[in-house]
Structures are given as C-alpha cells and as structure tokens.
ZAMARTI-158634 format. One record per residue (C-alpha): residue number from 1; residue in one letter; x, y, z. Coordinates in pm, 1 decimal, padded with zeros to 6 digits. Example, Ala and Ser with C-alpha at 12.3 -4.5 7.8 and 13.67 -1.06 7.14 Angstrom:
BEGIN
<atom 1 'A' <01230.0 -00450.0 00780.0>>;
<atom 2 'S' <01367.0 -00106.0 00714.0>>;
***
This chain:
BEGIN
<atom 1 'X' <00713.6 -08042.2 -01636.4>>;
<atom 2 'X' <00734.3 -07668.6 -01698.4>>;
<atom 3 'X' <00991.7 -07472.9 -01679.7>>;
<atom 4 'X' <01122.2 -07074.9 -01747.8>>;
<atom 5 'X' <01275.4 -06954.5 -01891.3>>;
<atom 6 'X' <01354.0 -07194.0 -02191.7>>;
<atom 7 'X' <01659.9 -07366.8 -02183.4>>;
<atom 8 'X' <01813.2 -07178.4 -02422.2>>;
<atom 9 'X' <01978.0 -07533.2 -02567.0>>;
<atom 10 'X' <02258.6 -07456.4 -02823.8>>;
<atom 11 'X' <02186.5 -07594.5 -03137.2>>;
<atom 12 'X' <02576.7 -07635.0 -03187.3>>;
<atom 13 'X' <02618.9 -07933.5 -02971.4>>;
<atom 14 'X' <02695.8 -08265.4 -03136.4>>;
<atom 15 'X' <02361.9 -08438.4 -03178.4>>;
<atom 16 'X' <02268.0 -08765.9 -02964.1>>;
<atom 17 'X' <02113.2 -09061.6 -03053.7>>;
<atom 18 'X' <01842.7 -09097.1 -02769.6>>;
<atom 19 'X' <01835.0 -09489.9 -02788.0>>;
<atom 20 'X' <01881.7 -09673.6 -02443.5>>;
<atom 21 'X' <02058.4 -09984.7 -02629.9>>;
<atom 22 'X' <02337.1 -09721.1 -02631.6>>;
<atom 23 'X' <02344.6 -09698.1 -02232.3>>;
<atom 24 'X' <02654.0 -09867.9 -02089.8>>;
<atom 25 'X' <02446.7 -10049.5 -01854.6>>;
<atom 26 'X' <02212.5 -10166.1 -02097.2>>;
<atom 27 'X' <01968.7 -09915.1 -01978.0>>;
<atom 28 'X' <01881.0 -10077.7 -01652.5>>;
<atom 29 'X' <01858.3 -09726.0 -01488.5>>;
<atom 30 'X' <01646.9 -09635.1 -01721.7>>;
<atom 31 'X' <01397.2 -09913.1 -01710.1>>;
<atom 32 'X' <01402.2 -09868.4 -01306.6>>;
<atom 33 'X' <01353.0 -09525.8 -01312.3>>;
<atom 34 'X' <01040.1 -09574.1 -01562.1>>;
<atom 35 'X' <00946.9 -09850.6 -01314.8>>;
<atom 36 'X' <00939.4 -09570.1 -01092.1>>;
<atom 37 'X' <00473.2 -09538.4 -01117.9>>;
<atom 38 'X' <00449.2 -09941.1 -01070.5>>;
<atom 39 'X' <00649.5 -09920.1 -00764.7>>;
<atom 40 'X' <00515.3 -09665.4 -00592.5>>;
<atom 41 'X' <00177.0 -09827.1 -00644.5>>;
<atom 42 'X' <00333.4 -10188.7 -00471.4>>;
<atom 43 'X' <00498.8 -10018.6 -00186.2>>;
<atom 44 'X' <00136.4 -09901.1 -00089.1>>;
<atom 45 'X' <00061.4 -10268.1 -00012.8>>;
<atom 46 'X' <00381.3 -10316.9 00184.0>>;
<atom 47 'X' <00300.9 -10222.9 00555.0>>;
<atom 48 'X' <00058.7 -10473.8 00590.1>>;
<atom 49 'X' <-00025.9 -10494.0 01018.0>>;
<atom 50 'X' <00339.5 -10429.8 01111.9>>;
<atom 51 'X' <00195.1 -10086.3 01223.6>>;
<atom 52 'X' <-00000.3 -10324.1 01511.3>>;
<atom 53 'X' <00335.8 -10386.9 01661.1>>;
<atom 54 'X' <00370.5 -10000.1 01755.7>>;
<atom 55 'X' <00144.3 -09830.0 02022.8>>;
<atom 56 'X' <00077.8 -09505.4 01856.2>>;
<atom 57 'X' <-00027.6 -09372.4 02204.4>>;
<atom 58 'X' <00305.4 -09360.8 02416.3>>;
<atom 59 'X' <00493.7 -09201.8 02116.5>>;
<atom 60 'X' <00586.9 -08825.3 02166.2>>;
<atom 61 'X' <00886.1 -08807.4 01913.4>>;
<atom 62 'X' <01015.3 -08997.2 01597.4>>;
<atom 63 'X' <01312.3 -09083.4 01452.2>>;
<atom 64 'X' <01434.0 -09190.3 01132.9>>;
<atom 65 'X' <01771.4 -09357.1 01017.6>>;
<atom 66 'X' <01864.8 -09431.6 00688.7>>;
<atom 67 'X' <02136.6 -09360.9 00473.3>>;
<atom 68 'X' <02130.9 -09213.8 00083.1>>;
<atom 69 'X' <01874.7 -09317.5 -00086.0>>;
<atom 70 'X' <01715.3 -09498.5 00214.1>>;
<atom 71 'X' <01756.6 -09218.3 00398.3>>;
<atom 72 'X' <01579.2 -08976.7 00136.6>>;
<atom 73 'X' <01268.3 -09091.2 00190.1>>;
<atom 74 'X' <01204.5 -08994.3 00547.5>>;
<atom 75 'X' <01341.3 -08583.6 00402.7>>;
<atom 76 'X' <00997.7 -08644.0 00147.0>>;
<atom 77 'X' <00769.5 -08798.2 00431.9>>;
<atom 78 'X' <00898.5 -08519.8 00679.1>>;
<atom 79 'X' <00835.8 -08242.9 00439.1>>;
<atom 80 'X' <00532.0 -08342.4 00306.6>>;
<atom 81 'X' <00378.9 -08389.4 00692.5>>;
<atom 82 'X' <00517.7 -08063.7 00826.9>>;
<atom 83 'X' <00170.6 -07945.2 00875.3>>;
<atom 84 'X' <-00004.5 -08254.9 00989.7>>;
<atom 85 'X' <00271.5 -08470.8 01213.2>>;
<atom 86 'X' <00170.7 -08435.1 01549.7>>;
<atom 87 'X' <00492.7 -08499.8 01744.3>>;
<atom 88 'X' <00878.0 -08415.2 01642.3>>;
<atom 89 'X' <01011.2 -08554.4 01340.7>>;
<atom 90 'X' <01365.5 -08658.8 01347.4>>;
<atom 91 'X' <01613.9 -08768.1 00967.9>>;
<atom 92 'X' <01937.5 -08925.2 01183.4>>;
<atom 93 'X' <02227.9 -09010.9 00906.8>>;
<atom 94 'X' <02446.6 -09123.5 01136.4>>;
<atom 95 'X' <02578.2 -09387.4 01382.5>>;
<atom 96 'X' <02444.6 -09361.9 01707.0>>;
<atom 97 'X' <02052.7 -09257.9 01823.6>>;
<atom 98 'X' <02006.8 -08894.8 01970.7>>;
<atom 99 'X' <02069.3 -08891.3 02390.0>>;
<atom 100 'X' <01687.3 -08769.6 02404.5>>;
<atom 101 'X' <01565.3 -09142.2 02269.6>>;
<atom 102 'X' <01325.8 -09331.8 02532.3>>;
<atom 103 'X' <01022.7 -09529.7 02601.9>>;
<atom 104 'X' <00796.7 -09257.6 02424.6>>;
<atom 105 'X' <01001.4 -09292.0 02124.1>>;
<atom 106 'X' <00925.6 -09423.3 01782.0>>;
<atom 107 'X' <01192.8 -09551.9 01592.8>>;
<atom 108 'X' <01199.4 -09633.5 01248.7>>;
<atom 109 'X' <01533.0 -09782.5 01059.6>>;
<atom 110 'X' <01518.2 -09795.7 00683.3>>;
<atom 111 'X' <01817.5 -09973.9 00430.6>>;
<atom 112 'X' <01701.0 -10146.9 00127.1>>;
<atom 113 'X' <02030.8 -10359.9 00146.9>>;
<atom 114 'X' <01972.0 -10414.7 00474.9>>;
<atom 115 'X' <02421.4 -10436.2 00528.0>>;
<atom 116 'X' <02438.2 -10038.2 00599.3>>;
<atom 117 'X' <02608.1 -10016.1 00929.0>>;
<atom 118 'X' <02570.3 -09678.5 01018.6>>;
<atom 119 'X' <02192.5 -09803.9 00973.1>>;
<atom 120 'X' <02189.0 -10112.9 01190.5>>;
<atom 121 'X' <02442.6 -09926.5 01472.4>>;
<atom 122 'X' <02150.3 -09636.6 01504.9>>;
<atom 123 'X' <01882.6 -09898.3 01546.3>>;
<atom 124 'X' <02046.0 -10071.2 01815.9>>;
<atom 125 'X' <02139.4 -09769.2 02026.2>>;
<atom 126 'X' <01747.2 -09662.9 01975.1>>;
<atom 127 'X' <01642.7 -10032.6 02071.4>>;
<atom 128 'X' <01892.1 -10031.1 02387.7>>;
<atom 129 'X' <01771.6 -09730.4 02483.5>>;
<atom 130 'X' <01394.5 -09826.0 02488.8>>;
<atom 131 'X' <01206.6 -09700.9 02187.8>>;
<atom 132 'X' <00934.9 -09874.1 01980.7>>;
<atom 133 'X' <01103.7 -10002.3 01659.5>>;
<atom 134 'X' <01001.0 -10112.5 01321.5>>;
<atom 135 'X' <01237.4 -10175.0 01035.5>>;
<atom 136 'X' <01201.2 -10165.4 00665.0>>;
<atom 137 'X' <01426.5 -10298.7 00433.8>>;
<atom 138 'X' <01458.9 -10634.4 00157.5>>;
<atom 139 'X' <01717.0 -10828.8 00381.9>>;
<atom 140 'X' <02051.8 -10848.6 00496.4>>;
<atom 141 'X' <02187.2 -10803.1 00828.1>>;
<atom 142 'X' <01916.2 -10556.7 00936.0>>;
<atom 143 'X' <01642.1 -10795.2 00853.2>>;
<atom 144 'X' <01854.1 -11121.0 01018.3>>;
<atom 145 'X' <01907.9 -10874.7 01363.4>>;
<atom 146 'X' <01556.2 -10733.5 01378.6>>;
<atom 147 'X' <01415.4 -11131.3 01312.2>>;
<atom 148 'X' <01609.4 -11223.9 01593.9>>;
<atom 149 'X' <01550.4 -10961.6 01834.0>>;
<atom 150 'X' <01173.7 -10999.8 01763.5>>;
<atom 151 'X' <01121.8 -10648.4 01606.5>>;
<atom 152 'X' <00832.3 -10547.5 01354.3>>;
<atom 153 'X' <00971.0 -10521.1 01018.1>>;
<atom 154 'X' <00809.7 -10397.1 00688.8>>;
<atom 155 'X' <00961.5 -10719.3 00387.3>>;
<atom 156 'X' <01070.8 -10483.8 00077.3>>;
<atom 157 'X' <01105.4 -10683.4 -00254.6>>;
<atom 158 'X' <01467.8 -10699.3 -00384.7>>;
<atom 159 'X' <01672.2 -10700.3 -00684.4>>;
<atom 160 'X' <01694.7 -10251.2 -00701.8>>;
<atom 161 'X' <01990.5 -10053.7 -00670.0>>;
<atom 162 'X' <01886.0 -09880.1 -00318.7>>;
<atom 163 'X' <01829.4 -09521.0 -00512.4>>;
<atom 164 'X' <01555.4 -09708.9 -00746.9>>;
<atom 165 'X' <01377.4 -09777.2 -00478.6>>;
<atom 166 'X' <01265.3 -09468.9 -00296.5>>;
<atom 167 'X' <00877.4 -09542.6 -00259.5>>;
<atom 168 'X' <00906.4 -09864.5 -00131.6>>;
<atom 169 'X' <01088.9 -09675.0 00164.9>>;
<atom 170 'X' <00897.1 -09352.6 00160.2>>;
<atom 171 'X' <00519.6 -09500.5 00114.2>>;
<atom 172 'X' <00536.8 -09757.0 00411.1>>;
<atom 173 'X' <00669.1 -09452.6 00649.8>>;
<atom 174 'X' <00369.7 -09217.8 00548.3>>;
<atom 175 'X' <00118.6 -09524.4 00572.1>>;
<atom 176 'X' <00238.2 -09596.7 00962.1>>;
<atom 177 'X' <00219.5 -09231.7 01063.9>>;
<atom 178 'X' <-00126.6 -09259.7 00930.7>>;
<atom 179 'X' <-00236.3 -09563.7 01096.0>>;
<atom 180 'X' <-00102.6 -09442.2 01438.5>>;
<atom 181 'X' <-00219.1 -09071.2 01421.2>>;
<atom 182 'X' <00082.4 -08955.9 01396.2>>;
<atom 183 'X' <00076.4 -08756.8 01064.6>>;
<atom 184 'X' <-00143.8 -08671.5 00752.7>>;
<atom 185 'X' <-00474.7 -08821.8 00728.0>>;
<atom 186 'X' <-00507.0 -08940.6 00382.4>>;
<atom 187 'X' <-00185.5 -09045.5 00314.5>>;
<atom 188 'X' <-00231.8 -09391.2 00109.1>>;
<atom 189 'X' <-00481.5 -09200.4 -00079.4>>;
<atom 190 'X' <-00257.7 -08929.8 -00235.4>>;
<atom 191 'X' <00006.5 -09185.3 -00301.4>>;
<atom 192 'X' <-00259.8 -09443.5 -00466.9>>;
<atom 193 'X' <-00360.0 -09077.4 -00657.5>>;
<atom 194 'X' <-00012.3 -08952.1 -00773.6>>;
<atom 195 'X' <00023.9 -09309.7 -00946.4>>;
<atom 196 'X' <-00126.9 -09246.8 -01278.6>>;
<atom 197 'X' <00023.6 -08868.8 -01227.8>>;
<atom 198 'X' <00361.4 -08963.8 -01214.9>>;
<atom 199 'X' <00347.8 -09225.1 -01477.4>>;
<atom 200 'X' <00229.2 -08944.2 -01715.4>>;
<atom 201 'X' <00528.9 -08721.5 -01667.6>>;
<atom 202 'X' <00742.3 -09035.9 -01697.8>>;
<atom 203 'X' <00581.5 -09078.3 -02061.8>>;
<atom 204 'X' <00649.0 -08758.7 -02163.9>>;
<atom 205 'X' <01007.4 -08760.3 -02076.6>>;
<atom 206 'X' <01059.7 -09134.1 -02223.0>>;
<atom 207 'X' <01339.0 -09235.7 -02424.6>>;
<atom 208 'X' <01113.8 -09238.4 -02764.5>>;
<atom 209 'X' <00959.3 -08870.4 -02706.1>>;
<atom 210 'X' <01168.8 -08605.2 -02970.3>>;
<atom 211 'X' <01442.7 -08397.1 -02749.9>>;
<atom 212 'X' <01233.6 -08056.3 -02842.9>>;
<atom 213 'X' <00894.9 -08214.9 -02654.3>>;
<atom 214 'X' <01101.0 -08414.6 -02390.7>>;
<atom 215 'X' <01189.1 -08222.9 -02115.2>>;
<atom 216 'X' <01382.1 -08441.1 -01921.1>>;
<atom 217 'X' <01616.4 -08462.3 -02238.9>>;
<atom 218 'X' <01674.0 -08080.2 -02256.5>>;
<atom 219 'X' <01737.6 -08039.3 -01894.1>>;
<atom 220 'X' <01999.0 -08316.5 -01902.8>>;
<atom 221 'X' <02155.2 -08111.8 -02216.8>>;
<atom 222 'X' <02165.4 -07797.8 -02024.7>>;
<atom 223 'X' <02334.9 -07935.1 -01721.4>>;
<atom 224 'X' <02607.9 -08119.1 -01933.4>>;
<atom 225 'X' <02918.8 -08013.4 -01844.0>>;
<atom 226 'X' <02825.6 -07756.1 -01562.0>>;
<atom 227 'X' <02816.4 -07797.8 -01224.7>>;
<atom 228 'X' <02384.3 -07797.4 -01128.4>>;
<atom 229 'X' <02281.4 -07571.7 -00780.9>>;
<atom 230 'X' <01972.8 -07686.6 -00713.2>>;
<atom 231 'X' <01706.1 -07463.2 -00485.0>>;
<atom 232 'X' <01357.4 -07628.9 -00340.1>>;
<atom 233 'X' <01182.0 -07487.1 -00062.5>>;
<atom 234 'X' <01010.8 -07736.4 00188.4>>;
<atom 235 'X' <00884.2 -08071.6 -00055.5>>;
<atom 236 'X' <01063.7 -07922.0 -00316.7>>;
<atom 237 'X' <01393.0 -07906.0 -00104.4>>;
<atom 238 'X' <01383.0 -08251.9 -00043.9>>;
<atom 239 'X' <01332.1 -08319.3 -00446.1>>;
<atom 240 'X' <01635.5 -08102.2 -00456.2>>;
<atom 241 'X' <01816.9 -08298.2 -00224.5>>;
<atom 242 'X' <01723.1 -08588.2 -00428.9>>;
<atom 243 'X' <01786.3 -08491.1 -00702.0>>;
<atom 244 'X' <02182.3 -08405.1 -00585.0>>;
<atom 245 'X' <02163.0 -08758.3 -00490.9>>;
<atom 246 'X' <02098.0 -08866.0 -00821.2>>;
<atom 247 'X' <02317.3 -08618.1 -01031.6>>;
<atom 248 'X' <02639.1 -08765.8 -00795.4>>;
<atom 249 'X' <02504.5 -09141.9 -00861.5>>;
<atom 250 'X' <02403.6 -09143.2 -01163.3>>;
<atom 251 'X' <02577.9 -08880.6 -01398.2>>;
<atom 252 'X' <02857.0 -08898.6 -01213.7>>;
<atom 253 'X' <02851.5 -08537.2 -01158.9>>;
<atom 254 'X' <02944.6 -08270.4 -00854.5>>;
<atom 255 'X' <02626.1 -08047.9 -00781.3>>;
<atom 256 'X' <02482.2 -07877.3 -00470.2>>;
<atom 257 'X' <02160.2 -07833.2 -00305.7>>;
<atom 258 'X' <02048.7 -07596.4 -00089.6>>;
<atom 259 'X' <01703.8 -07414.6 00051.9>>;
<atom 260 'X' <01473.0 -07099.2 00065.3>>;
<atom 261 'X' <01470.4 -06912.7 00240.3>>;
<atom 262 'X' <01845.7 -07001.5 00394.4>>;
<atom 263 'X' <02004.5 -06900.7 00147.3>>;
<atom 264 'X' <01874.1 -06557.0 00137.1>>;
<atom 265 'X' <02099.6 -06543.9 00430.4>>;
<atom 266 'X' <02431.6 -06638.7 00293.7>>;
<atom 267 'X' <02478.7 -06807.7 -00028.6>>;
<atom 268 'X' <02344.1 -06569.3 -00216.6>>;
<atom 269 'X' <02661.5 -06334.5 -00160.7>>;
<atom 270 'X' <02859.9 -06609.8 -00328.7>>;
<atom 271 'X' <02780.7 -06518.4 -00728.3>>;
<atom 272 'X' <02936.9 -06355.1 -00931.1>>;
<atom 273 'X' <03284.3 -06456.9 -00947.0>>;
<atom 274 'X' <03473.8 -06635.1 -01312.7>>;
<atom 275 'X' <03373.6 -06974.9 -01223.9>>;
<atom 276 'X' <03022.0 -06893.4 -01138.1>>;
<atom 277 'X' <02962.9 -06847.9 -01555.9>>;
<atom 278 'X' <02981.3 -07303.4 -01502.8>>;
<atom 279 'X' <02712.8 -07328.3 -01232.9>>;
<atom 280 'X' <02350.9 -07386.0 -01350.6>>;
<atom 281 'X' <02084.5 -07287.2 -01114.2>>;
<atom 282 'X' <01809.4 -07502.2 -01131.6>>;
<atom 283 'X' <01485.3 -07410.3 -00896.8>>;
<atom 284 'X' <01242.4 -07596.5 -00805.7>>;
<atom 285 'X' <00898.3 -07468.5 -00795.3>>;
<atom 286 'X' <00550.1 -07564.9 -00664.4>>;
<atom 287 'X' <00225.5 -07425.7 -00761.3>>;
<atom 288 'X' <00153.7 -07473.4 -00360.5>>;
<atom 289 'X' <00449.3 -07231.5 -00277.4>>;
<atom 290 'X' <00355.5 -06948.7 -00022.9>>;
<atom 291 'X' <00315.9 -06626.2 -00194.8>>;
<atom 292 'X' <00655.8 -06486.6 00066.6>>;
<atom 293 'X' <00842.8 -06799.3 -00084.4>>;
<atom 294 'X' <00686.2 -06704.2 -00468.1>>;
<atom 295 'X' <00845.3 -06386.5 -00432.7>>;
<atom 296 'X' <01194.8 -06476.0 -00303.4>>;
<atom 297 'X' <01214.5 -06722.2 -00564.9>>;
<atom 298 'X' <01151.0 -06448.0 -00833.4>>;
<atom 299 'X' <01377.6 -06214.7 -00668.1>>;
<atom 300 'X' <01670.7 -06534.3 -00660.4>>;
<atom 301 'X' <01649.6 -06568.6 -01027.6>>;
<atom 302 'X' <01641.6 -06156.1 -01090.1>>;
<atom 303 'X' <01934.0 -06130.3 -00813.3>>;
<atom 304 'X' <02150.3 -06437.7 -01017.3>>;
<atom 305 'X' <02060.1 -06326.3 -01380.8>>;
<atom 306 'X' <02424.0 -06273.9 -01514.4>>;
<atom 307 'X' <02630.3 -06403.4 -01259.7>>;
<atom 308 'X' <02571.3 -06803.2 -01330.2>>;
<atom 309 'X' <02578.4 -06952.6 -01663.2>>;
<atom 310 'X' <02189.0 -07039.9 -01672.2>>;
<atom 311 'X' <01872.4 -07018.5 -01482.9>>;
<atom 312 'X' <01642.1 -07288.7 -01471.6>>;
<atom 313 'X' <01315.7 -07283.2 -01314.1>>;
<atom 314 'X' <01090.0 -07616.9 -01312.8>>;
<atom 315 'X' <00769.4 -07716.3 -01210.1>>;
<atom 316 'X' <00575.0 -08041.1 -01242.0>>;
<atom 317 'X' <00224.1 -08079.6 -01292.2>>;
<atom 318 'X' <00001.3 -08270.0 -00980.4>>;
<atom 319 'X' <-00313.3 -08257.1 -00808.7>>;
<atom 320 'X' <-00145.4 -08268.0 -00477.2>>;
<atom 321 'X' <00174.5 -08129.5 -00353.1>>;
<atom 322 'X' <00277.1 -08473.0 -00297.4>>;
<atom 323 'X' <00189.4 -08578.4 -00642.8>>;
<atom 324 'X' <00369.2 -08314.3 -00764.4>>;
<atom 325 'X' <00658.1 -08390.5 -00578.5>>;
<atom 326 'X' <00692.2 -08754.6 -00716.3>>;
<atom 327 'X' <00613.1 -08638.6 -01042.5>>;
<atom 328 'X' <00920.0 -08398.2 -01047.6>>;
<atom 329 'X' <01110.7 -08647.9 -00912.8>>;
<atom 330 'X' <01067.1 -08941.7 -01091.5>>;
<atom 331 'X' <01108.7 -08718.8 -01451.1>>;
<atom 332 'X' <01450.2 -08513.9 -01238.1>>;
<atom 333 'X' <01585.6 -08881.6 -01174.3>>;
<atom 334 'X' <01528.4 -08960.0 -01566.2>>;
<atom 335 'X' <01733.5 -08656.8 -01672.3>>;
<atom 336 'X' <01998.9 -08765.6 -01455.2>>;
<atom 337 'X' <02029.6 -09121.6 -01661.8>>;
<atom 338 'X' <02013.8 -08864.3 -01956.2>>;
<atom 339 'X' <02302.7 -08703.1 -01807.7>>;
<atom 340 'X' <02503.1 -09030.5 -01789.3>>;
<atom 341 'X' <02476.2 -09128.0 -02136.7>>;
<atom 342 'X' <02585.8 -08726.6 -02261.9>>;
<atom 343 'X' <02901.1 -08796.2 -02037.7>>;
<atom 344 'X' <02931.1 -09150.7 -02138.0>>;
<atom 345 'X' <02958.8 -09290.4 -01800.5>>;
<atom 346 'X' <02718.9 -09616.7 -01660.7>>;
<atom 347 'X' <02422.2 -09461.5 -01451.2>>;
<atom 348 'X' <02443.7 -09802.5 -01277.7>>;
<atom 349 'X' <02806.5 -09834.8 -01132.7>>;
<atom 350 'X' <02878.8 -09674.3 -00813.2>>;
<atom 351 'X' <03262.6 -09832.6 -00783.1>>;
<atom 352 'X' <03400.8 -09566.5 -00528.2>>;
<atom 353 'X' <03072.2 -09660.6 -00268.8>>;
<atom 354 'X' <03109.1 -10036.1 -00337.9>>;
<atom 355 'X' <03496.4 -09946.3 -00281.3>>;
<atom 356 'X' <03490.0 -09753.6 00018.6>>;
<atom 357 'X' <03199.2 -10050.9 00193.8>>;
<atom 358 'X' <03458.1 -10307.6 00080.3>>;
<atom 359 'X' <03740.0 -10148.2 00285.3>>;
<atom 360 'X' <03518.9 -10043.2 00593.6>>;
<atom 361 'X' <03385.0 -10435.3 00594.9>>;
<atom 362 'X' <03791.1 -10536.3 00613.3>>;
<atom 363 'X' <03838.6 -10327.0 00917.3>>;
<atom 364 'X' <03756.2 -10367.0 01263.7>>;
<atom 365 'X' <03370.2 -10246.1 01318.6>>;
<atom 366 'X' <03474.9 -10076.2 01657.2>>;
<atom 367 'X' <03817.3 -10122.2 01699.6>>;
<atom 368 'X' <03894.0 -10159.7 02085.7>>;
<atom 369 'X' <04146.7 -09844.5 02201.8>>;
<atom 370 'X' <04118.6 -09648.3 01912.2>>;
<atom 371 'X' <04194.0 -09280.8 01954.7>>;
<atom 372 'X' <04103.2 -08973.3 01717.0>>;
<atom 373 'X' <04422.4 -08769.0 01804.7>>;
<atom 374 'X' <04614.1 -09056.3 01618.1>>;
<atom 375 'X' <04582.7 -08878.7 01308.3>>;
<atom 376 'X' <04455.5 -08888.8 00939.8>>;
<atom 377 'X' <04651.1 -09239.7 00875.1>>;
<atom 378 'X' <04880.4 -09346.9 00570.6>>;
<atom 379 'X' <04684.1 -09147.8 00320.4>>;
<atom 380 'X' <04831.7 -08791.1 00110.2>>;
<atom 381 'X' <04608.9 -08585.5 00305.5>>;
<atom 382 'X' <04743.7 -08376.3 00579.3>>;
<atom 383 'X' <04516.3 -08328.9 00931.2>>;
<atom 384 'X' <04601.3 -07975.3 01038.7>>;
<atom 385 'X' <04472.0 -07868.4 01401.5>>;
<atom 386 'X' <04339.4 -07555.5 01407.3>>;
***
C-alpha cells in the first residue's frame, strides 16, 4: 500500500509489542482477516448451477438485500460493474422490497447468518411480489425458508463472524451477473487474478513485518485516538464504506465515510472548527481514478491541510481495479484489528449488536395494532415533533 504524505507517526508514543498472543480474542480476527486470499479463492467455486435457476432473459432490474457486512458486498459488486451491468442495480438495507419489484425482477438476498430479519422480510416481499430469487447465505432461517419455498440458494461454509466473510458474499454475486449477461464479462477471472495480489499485501502488513515496513501497523497508529473520515470515489467509496464498517466493529471506534465528488458540495464547508484538529482524513486512491476525480482529490487534501489533525492518502497496488480494491481492503481491515489491540478492546466481540438482536428476537416480529405516534417508549430519550 502507498500512501502520502508519510504518516508523520510520533516517535513519543508508548511502544507496542506487535504479537497477536496479546489480542484479547486470541487473535481470531486476525487469523480471519489473513484468511482473507484463501477465501476469496473458495467463494469462486461457490455458485455452482444455482445461476440455472434464474432466466437471465426476463430480468430488467436487480436488487440486492443484505445487511452490514452481508450487505457490503453488493456496494463492491455494484461499483465495480458500473460500466458493464446492463440493467439497474439496486443495495436495499431495509425491510420491505421497492413498490417497482415484478416478474422482470432479479432478486438476490444475502446474510451469512442466515437469522437477519430485515434480510428474510425483504426477500419475501420480493418473492410475493413475483421476482426471480436466489439466496446466499451458510444457514439459518433464510436457508430453512428458501429450502422450503423451493428457491435457488448459493450453500456458504460457516463458522465466520459475518464481516470475515465478505467474498464468499461478493464473488458468487459477480459470478451470476456474469453467467446471465447481466454484468462484467470476466468476472471469475479478475477475482481468481487478485488472489495471489491480495495475499501479497496481506504479507506485508502481517503481524511479524517491523512497524516502520508495515503499513497497516502505522495507519492503525495514526488513527489511534482520532476519529478517521474516510473519502473513496466509486470502488474506492465502497472500500471506504467498508472500511467504516470495520473501524465501528472491530476497533470499536466512531468514524465516517463519505464520497467524491459529493462532498465537494457540502461537507467540505464543515473544517475548520477546534474539534476538527481530532479527525483524520484518510483518502482512498486508485491508480484507475479519472483525471476530474485526480484533481478534486488533490485539491481535498490542499483545501483540508490545517484544518484536520492529519491527511492520509492510500493506495494499494493491483493489476485490476478490482484487485486493487480487495487488496486495500483486506490490508484496511488488518489495520482495524491493529486498532483494537492499541485501544485494548477484542476485535471479535460485538456485545451491543448481539444485544440489540437479543431484544428484537423477545419482541413481537410485527406486532398487530402498533402505531408510530405512540412515542419513543420507556427509554431517556425524548421524541420531539417538529
């Protein structure tokens, strides 16, 4: 990965001892994360003839519904077929399927867990309403409902935390847009390609590589204990976005995401104040970038020089944008375990999720009569109508 300017790393910080035995969670992240090159390479094999379920010829819009790290994927596939998807791409993160959904529809639902109701709701509504479905996930409720409704579904292994397993959502999606016509060409041959590509970034950001030559390391040092604003611009968004993800996850820490040339538009106006001086921007670069998006990108670092605490600009080496998009991500996702062990925190855990899924499961799904002018409920917060 390169980056520019250099970190800048304060030699005054306490020194670390980079040794995963020290990770709370015995380094599990990390060894999933670092698994990150073998599975992208077994989700390739994953489709299998599901595809032979859908008839690529009726279908005149997609969508996609997954949630977090499920959900990312279809952001990666969506950006990296921009140019090549012949028919409307949809990302739903949310209950119920858009009013537009018919016969000429193609819906895919993705949740590793398979148990994420906002997930399962969408895929009914799309099934009800007449689309073509296939699901992907390693089980659960999703699997059990699509088995028994006789829907196509794409068998993920098990045993990840859902955000380990981004390929073996993303490279299934890209393979069935290929298959049907639907999107870019050669898709299982850039993602067999970026294989050995991203496993080489991984080793030069592993655990045992020095904190001067290991990238991944220094970034994670820079962002400790300042909030991260991440910029990307189209596959380099959704790395952004993923990377968010993963900061909030796994380090356990607030940061925000947000894309060229949007911004331009708005945020940009909002440096400059005290508290920007704890806000790290970190942009995300491609060597593919349009020579319009090269130049606001130079002209976002010039315009923010001063009024954040740091600028961070980062590219990863590829020979395809879509290699260098997993290769950025799968070393991002490493600094973000990193990032855990600086702030002492398990990159594993995610207690308030597993909290908040606990207490949806003990209410009613879709509690008959319920009405939103009720109020906010028992809770400290107040619901003020505007």
């Amino acid at each position: 990965m390169v980056h520019k300017p250099a970190f800048g790393v304060s030699g005054e910080k306490s020194p670390i001892r980079w040794d995963p035995k020290n990770f709370l969670d015995n380094a599990s992240m990390y060894r999933n994360v670092m698994a990150f090159p073998r599975i992208l390479e077994e989700s390739t094999t994953l489709l299998g003839d599901a595809y032979e379920a859908i008839d690529g010829r009726r279908v005149r819009n997609v969508i996609c519904h997954g949630m977090g790290g499920s959900g990312i994927s279809f952001e990666f596939v969506k950006a990296w077929m921009r140019s090549s998807l012949k028919v409307p791409f949809e990302v739903i993160r949310d209950y119920n399927a858009p009013s537009y959904v018919n016969g000429s529809t193609l819906s895919i639902s993705a949740s590793y867990s398979g148990d994420t109701e906002e997930t399962i709701n969408c895929f009914l509504k799309a099934r009800e309403a007449g689309a073509q479905n296939i699901v992907i996930t390693s089980g659960g409720e999703l699997e059990e409902v699509a088995r028994r409704l006789g829907v196509a579904t794409v068998k993920l292994p098990g045993g990840l935390p859902p955000r380990a397993a981004l390929p073996y959502m993303f490279a299934p999606t890209s393979q069935l847009l290929e298959k049907l016509g639907l999107g870019e060409e050669r898709a299982t041959e850039m993602l067999i390609r970026a294989v050995p590509e991203v496993a080489q970034a991984l080793e030069r950001n592993a655990i045992e590589i020095a904190e001067e030559r290991n990238e991944a390391k220094r970034l994670s040092r820079a962002l400790c204990s300042r909030i991260p604003v991440i910029y990307g611009h189209g596959l380099t968004y959704a790395v952004a976005l993923r990377f968010k993800q993963q900061l909030n996850e796994n380090s356990k820490v607030f940061s925000h995401c947000n894309h060229l040339p949007e911004l331009h538009h708005n945020e940009i106006e909002s440096f400059g104040d005290a508290f920007s001086r704890n806000y790290v921007a970190v942009l995300l670069r491609s060597r593919w970038e349009e020579r319009r998006i090269y130049e606001r990108f130079e002209l976002t670092a010039e315009l923010l020089q001063g009024r954040v605490g740091e600028i961070i600009q980062l590219r990863s080496n590829g020979s395809t944008p879509i290699s260098e998009a997993l290769s950025m991500t799968a070393v991002l996702d490493l600094s973000t375990v990193y990032l855990a062990l600086l702030n002492n925190v398990d990159p594993s855990s995610v207690s308030r999720i597993s909290t908040l899924k606990k207490r949806l499961n003990e209410l009613e799904r879709f509690e008959k009569g319920y009405n939103a002018m009720d109020g906010p409920g028992k809770n400290e917060s107040r619901l003020i109508t505007l």
